[in-house]
N, C-alpha and C positions, 0 to 999 in steps of 0.2 A: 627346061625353062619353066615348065607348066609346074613342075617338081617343088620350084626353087619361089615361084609366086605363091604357092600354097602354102609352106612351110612357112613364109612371112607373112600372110593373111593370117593364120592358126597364132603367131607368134603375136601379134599386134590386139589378135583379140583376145589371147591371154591376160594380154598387159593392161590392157582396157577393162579386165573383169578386176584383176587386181587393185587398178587405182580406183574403182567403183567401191572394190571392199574396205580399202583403207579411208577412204569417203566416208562412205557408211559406218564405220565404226567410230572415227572418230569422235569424242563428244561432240556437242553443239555448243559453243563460248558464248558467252553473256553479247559480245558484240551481237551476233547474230539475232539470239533475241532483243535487242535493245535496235535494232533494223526495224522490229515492228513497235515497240513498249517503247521506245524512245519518242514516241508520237503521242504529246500531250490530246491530241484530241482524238487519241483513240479508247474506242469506248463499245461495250456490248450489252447485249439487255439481258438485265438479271431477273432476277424472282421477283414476281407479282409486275413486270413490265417494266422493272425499275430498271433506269441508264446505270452503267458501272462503267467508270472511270479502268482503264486499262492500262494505262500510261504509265510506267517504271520511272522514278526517282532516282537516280544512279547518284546526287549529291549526297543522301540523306543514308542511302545502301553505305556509304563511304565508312560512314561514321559508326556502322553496326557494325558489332560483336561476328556478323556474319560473313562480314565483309570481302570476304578472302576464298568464299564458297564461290560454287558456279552455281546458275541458277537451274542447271539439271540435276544440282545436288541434293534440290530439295522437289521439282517438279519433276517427276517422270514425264520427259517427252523426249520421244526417238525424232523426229523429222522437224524440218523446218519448211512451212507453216505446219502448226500439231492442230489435232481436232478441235474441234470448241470447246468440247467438256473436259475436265481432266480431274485426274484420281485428287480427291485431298489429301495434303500435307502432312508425312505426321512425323513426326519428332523420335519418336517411338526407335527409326535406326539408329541414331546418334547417339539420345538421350535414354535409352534403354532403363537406366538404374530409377533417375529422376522421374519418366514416365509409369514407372510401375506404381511410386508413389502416390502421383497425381490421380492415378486412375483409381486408388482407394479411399481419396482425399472426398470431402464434400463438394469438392468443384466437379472431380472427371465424376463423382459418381449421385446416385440419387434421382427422384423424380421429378424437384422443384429446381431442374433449371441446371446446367453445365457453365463454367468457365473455361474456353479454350487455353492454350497455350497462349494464343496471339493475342488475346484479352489482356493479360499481362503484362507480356516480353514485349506485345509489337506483332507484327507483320516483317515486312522487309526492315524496319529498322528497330531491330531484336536488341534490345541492351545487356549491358554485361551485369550480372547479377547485382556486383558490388554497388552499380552506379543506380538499381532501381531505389523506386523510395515509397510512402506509404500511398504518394499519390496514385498508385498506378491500383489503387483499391477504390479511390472515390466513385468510379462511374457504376459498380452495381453495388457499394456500400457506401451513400452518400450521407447518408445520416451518423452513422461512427466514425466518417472521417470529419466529417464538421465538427463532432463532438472531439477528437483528437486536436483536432487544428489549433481547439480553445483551451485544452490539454496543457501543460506544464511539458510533456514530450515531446511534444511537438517540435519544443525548442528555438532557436534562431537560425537563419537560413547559413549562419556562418559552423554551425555544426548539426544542421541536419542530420549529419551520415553517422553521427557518434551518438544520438539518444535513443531511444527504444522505437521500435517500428514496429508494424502491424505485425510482420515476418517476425520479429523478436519473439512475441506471443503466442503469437498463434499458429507458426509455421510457415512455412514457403509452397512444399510442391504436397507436403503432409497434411494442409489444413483439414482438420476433422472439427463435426457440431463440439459445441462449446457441451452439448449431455454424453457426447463420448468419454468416456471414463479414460481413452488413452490422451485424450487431446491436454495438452498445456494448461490452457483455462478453464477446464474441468472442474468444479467448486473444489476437489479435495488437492487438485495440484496445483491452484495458481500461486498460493503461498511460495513454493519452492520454484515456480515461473517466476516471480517478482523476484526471488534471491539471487538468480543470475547476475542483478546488476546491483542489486540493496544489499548483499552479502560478500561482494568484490571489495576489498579490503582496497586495490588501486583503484575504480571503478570510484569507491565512495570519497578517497584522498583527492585524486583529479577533479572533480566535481564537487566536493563538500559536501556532499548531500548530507541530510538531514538522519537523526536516529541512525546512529550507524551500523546497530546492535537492533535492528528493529528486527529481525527474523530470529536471528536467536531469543530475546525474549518471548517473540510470539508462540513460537514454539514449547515454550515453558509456559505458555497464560494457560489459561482456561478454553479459550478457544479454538487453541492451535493444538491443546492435548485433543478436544474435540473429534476436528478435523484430521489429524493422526488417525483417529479412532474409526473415520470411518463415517462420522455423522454429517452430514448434507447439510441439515441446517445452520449448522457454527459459523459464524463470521471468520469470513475470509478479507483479504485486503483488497477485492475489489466491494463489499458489500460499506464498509467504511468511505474509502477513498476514493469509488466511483469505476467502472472501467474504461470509458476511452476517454471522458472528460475530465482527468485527474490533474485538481488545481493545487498547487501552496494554501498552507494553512494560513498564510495574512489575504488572501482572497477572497471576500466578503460571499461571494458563491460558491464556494470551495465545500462540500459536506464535511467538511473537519472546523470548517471555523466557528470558532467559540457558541455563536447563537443558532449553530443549522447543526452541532453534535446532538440535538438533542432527535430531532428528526433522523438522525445514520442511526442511533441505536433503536428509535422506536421499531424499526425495522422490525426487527428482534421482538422487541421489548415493549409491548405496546400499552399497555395496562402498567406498567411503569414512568411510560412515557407519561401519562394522560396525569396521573398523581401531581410529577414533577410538574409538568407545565401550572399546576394549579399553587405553589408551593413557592416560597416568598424569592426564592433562586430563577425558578422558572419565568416569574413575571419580572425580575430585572434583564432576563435575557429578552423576553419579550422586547422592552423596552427600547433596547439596544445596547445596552449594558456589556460590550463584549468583555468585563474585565470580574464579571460577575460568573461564578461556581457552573460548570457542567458539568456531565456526563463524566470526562475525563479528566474533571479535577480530581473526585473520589477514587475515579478507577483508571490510574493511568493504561490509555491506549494498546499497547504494546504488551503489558504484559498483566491483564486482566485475569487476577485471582479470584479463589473461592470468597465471596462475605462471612467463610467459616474461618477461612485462614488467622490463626492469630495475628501473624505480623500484619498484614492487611488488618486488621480488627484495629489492630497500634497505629498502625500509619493513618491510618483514617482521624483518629484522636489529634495525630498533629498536622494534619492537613485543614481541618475544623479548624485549628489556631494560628495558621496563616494568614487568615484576614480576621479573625476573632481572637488577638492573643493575649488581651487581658483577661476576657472569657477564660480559654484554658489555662491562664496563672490562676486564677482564682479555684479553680477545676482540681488542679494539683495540689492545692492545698488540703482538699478535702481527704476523707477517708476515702471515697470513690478513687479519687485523682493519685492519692498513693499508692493503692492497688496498683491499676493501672502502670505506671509509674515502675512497680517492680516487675511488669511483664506477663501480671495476671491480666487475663480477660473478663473473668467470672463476675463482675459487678456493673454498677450502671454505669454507659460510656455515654455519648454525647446524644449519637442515633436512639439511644433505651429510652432518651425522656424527651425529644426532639421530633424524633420521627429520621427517619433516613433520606427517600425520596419528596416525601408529602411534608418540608418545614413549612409554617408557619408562624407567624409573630403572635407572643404570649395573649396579646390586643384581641389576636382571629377568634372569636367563640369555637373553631373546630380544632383551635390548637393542642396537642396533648400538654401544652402547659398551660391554657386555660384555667383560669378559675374552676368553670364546669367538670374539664377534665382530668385537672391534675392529681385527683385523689386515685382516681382508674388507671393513671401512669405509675403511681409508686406503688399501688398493690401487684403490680408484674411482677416484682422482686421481692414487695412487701405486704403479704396477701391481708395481713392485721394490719395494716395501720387505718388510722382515723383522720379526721377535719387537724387537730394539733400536729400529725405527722406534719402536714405538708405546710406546716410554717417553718419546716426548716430551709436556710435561705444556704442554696449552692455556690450563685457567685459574687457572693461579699468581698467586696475590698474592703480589708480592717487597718488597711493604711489610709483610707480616708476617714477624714471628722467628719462626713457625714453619713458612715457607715450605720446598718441596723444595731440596736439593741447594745452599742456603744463600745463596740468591739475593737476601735479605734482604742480608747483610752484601756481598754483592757490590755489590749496588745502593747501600748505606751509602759504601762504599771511593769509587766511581766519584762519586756525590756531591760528598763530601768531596775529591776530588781534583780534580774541576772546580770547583769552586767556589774550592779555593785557587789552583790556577795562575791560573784567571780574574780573582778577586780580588788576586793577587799583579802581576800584569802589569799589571794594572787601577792601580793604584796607584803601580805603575812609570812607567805613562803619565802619569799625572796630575802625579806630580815630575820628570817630565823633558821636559813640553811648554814649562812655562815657559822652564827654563833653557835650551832648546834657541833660543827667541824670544830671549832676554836673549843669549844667542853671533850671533844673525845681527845684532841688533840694533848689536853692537859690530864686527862685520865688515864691515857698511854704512857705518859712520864711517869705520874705518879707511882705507875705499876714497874714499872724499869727503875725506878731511886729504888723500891722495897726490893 
């Protein structure tokens, strides 16, 4: 009997050690913690005395990317109640690949300052990638996102998700200083960062956007041979069109519109700049003139060639005669303008006697067509000429009666004189082809009767 008691004492305290282990091992389920965190007013004292809220949201959990975890999947804790202190959270098990990135990123790394994980994603209510958006940068870059918000990118809250984001540019878990040479917006890559979306042939169909051809040009200009090359300083298409606050060019604040291009190139260009602003273009911009010549009427945007370039040298000629076009008729008629005209460069074009950046009106005393100064503009080409050179007059209309030195009725005389000889032989011809046919006609006979 003593046998038969022992054997089931031994047997009961087996079974007791066992449902003890299977106890113990089991996780510990969110209910349990949520026994103690489901207590809004529970709270413990943080760093520097400060109260911390302790209290688990289980609505807001609901709606996370995480939702489906257990909360020991992210807290190591063996027991319930667990110590005070507990290990920090790291992502690092799950997100292994994304983590490594991060940790070489300007956020996990450096001495001015870390952004967590949860800075980003959240805390307990972690969102899914797709659904973050640029806001979730404003709280330690509140000055680029304000400058984005006023952005053109920005867009409308009905297609937020479809324009370009902070993440577009700059990276997600990879973000590196913008003087990292691997980073996106690195002077020498952002050209081919902006192409992602400016060089998507659907991208640019779907949306319309503007220049559709704006990176392959750039590419081909001048400054994008540049930047190819290696050169830091060459304009890039944030130094033009701004980087976070990039507006449409009918946006009176926009660095592209008409009377603020001159300021995007002085950038650059500064001693160029300072000429133009003085120079009869520059002060209609001033004015407000936005319908008046900049930067990028001589040298369209995009695709910015050498001022050695011939076609660029021609284009220029007829860009001058877009708003001056009886100017360059008169132009054309010249010997100058014929040249020209055949595709030579070699003679005087509009900038030789005008000035290029620095025009001003014949009236200005600093003007190179000045009185003062125009005998010192036509010795650049014409190192002999004198005071008689420079009464030759460029752009005469001699279809007008009150043209100089009466070039009108010259031009009348010569008219009228070709036109009658032409017409008179013309006419000659015309009565004396027949009869000439009707004499061989009769001399062919003549030779067939012998």
């Amino acid at each position: 009997m003593l046998k038969t008691k022992t054997l089931f004492g031994w047997f009961f305290f087996a079974f007791a050690l066992f449902i003890a282990a299977i106890a113990w091992a089991a996780p510990i389920t969110n209910e349990e913690c949520m026994g103690c965190h489901g207590e809004k007013g529970l709270t413990a004292t943080g760093p520097g005395g400060k109260t911390v809220s302790l209290f688990f949201d289980t609505e807001s959990f609901a709606k996370s990317v995480h939702s489906r975890l257990q909360c020991v999947g992210c807290h190591q804790v063996d027991t319930v109640p667990h110590a005070p202190k507990l290990k920090a959270v790291s992502c690092q098990s799950c997100h292994g690949g994304l983590y490594g990135q991060y940790r070489r990123s300007v956020h996990g790394g450096g001495k001015d300052g870390k952004a967590s994980c949860r800075d980003c994603h959240g805390y307990h209510t972690v969102q899914n990638a797709k659904t973050l958006t640029s806001a979730a940068c404003a709280e330690c870059h509140g000055v680029a996102y304000r400058d984005y918000r006023a952005g053109i990118h920005a867009g409308s809250k009905k297609r937020a998700k479809e324009v370009a984001m902070c993440m577009d540019c700059h990276g997600s878990h990879n973000v590196l200083k913008v003087t990292d040479p691997h980073s996106p917006v690195y002077r020498l890559n952002l050209p081919r960062t902006c192409s992602r979306c400016h060089a998507n042939t659907a991208t640019v169909a779907k949306y319309k956007l503007p220049a559709q051809d704006a990176y392959a040009l750039y590419s081909d200009s001048i400054h994008g041979r540049a930047t190819q090359a290696g050169v830091l300083t060459s304009a890039n298409c944030g130094d033009c069109h701004g980087s976070h606050a990039i507006k449409p060019r009918s946006d009176r604040t926009s660095l592209i519109y008409p009377t603020n291009v001159p300021s995007a190139c002085g950038q650059c260009h500064g001693d160029v700049e300072t000429a133009f602003r003085k120079s009869i273009h520059g002060q209609e911009l001033k004015k407000g003139n936005d319908g008046a010549p900049s930067c990028a009427s001589c040298h369209p945007p995009h695709r910015v060639q050498s001022v050695s370039a011939p076609a660029w040298v021609l284009d220029t000629i007829k860009e001058c005669g877009s708003c001056h076009n009886s100017l360059l008729e008169t132009y054309r008629h010249t010997y100058h303008g014929k040249i020209t005209n055949l595709g030579f460069t070699r003679v005087a074009k509009c900038a030789d006697c005008h000035g290029a950046h620095d025009i001003l009106p014949g009236s200005d005393p600093h003007s190179r067509i000045s009185d003062r100064n125009l005998l010192e503009t036509c010795r650049q080409c014409h190192p002999g000429a004198n005071k008689n050179f420079t009464e030759f007059s460029v752009h005469v209309d001699y279809k007008n009666k009150d043209a100089r030195h009466g070039l009108y009725y010259v031009w009348l005389f010569m008219t009228v004189l070709l036109l009658g000889v032409f017409g008179f032989f013309s006419i000659h011809t015309i009565l004396w082809l027949p009869r000439s046919w009707i004499e061989r006609i009769r001399e062919w006979r003549r030779r067939a009767e012998k």
